[in-house]
N, C-alpha and C positions, 0 to 999 in steps of 0.2 A: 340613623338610630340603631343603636345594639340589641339585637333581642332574646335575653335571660330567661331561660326554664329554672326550676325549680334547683335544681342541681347547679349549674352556672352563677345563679345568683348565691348560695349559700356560699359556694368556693370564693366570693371577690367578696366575701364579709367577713373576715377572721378577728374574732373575739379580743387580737391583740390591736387590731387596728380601730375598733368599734367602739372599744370604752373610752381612747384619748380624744375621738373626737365627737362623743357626746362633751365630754369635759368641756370642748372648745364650743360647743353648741350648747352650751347651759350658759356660760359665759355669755356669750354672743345674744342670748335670750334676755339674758337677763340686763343689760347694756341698752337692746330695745334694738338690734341689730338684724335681729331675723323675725320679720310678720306671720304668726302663724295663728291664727285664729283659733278656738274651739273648732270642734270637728261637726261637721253637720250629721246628722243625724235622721233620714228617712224612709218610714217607716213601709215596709212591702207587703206585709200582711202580720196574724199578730205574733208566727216565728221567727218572721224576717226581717231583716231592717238592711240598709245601703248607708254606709259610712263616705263619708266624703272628706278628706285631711290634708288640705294644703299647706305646706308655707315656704318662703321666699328668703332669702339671704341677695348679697352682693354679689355673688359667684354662679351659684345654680338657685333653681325653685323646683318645687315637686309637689306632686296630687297623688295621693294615693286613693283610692276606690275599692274599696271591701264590701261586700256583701257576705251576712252572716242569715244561713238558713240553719236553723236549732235543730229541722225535721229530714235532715238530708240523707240522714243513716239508713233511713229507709230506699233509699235509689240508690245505695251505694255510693254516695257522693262528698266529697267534703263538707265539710259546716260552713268553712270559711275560704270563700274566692275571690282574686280578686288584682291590684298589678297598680306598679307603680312607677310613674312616668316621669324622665326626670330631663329639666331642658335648662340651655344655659340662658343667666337671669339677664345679660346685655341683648342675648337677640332673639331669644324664643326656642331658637334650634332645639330639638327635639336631640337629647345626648342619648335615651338608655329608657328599655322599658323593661323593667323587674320585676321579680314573681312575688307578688304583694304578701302571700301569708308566711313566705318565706323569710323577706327583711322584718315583718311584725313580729315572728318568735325569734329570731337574732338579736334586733336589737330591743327588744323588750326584754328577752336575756341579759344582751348588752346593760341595760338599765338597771339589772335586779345585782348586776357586777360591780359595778361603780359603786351601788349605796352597800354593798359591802366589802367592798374598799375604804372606802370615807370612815364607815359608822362603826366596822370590827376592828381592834386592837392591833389584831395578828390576821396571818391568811388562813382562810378557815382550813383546816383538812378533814372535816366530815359536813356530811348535811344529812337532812331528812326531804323528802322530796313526798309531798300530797298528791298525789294524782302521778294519772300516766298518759295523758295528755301529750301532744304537740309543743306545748308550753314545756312541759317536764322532762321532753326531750334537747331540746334547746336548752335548757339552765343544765341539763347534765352534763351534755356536751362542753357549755360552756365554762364552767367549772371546772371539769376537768382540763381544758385546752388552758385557762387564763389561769385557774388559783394550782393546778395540778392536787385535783383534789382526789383520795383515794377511799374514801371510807361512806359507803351511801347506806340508808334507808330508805326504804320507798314501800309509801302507805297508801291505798285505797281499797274501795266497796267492795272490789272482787277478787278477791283473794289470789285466782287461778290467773285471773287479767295483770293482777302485779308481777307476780312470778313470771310468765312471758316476757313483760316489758325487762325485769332484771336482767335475762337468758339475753336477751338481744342487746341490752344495753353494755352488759360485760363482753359480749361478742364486739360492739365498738371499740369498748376499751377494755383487751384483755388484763392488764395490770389493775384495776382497779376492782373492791372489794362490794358486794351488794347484796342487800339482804332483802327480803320482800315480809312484810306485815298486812294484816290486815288495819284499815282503815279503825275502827272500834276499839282495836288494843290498846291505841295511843291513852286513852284514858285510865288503863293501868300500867302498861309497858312503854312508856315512853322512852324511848333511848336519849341517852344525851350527845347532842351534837352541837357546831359551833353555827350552823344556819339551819334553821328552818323553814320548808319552801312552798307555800300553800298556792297550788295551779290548776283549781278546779272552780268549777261553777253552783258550787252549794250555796244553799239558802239559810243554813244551819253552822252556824260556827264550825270548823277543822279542826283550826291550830289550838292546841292545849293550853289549858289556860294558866299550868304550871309547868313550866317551860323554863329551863334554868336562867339565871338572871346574866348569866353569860354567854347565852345564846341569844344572838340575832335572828327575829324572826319577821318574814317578811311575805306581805300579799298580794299577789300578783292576777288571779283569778275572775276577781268578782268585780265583774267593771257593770253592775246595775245597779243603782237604786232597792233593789230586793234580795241584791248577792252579798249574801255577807258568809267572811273566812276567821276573819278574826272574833273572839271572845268579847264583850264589852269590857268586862273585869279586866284583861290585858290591856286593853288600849287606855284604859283610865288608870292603870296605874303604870305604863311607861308612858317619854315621851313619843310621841308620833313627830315620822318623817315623810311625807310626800315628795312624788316626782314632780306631778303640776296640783299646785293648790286649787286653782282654778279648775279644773277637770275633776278632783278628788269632793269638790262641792256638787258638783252635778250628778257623778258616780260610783262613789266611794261607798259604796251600801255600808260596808263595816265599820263608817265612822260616823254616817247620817244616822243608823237605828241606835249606834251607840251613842248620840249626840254631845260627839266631843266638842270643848271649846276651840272653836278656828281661830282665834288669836293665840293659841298656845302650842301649833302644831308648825315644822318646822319646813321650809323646802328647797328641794334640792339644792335649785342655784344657789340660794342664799348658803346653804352650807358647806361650797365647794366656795365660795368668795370667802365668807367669815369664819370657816371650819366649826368642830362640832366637840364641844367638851366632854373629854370621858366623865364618864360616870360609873358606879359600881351595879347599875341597873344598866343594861344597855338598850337602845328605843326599838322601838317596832317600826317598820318600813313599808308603807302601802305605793302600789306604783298601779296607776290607770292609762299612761299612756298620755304623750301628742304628736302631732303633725314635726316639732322640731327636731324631736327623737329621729321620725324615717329621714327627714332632711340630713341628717350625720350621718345613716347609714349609706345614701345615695350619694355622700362625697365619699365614701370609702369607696365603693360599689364604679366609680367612674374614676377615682383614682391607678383602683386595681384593672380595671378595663387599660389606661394608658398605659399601665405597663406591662402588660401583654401585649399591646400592640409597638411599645418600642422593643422588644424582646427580640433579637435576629432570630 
């Protein structure tokens, strides 16, 4: 068995290999190909909880194991720990164990790539980016590696804290252009872009609620029952697209307190089989995440492992 640090794992995950084969694993989910159940859910005390997210295919199976401490800041620690073990599905063999919170912001990336693939017209070349998060480092990255995106904003709470993450973020990618806002502007400065990327953990709507009708906007954040990112007013007047319907019922705070109707909201697989009709409103995109998601990162992840080791 291979064993992935933080760094290792990111390198055998490229953005260009990540989004064809969630496609392939959305397919495959939806055909009824790959077992992946809701994620269990255990609670450690009442900042902490242990994630548990298995699921299974023909080829390989995998477990991921997250544990999410809210209060970790305080010890210097991360929030989110945790490693994902990935074994082939004929004999158990233990292939590869991966730095868990690293395949979650790739391919949850990964994820927020795809439905703006599918859902946008064109390839975007700007965003707005909520937070500055682990989350918001990943979608930047991402973006820029897959769509060659050059044009950002980047909005949150602390002014001085956005500004750093810009400084570092242009230090990744020096061609590219980035501007830092404060979080509260958005309500009269809204800049216009062609995605907007809300990656925070608020309780209070983010994303603006007049957001041009040619912008894709999309939430990736608030995976509780009490997290909401999106506006109600937004969500009820475009259509809504989910990753997993089924997860988005249990987690989706911004569509639970907005109480959209679930017969009218669209998801993924089904819109990567049947495609997705333009419209001159374009829909909003909520992604909560599942276990089939990390399974398409872990064949990328054991793919790119074999070819390093055929490499003279």
């Amino acid at each position: 068995m291979q064993i992935l640090d933080a760094e290792s794992t990111a390198a055998a995950l490229p953005y260009a290999e990540l989004v064809p084969a969630l496609v392939k694993v959305a397919q495959q989910l939806r055909e009824g190909e790959i077992n992946a159940p809701e994620r269990m859910v255990v609670e450690i005390d009442k900042a902490s909880v242990l994630l548990c997210m298995p699921a299974v295919a023909a080829d390989i199976g995998m477990t991921k194991l997250i544990t999410v401490h809210a209060n970790n800041a305080q010890y210097q620690l991360p929030a989110i720990q945790g490693e994902v073990v990935v074994f082939d599905a004929a004999s158990g063999r233990r292939l590869a164990l991966l730095h868990g919170p690293t395949v979650t912001a790739r391919r949850t990336a990964a994820v927020s790539l795809l439905g703006i693939e599918v859902l946008l017209p064109s390839k975007p070349k700007s965003a707005l980016l909520i937070g500055t998060g682990v989350q918001a480092i990943a979608h930047a990255d991402g973006l820029v590696e897959y769509f060659g995106v050059t044009e950002f904003w980047v909005a949150a709470r602390d002014l001085e804290k956005t500004q750093a993450f810009c400084e570092a973020l242009q230090q990744r990618h020096p061609k590219i252009a980035v501007k830092a806002m404060a979080a509260a502007a958005l309500a009269t400065d809204l800049p216009h872009t062609d995605v907007v990327i809300a990656l925070t953990t608020s309780r209070t709507a983010v994303i603006p609620v007049g957001i041009a009708a040619t912008t894709l906007a999309i939430g990736v954040g608030a995976f509780k029952p009490d997290m909401v990112e999106f506006p109600a007013e937004l969500l009820h007047s475009r259509t809504v697209v989910v990753d997993c319907l089924a997860g988005a019922k249990h987690e989706a705070g911004d569509l639970l307190q907005a109480q959209i109707d679930w017969s009218k909201v669209r998801e993924l697989p089904d819109v990567l089989a049947h495609g997705f009709v333009r419209q001159a409103v374009l829909p909003v995109y909520k992604t909560v995440g599942q276990a089939a998601w990390d399974l398409a990162a872990a064949r990328v992840a054991i793919a790119s492992l074999a070819r390093t080791e055929e490499a003279p």
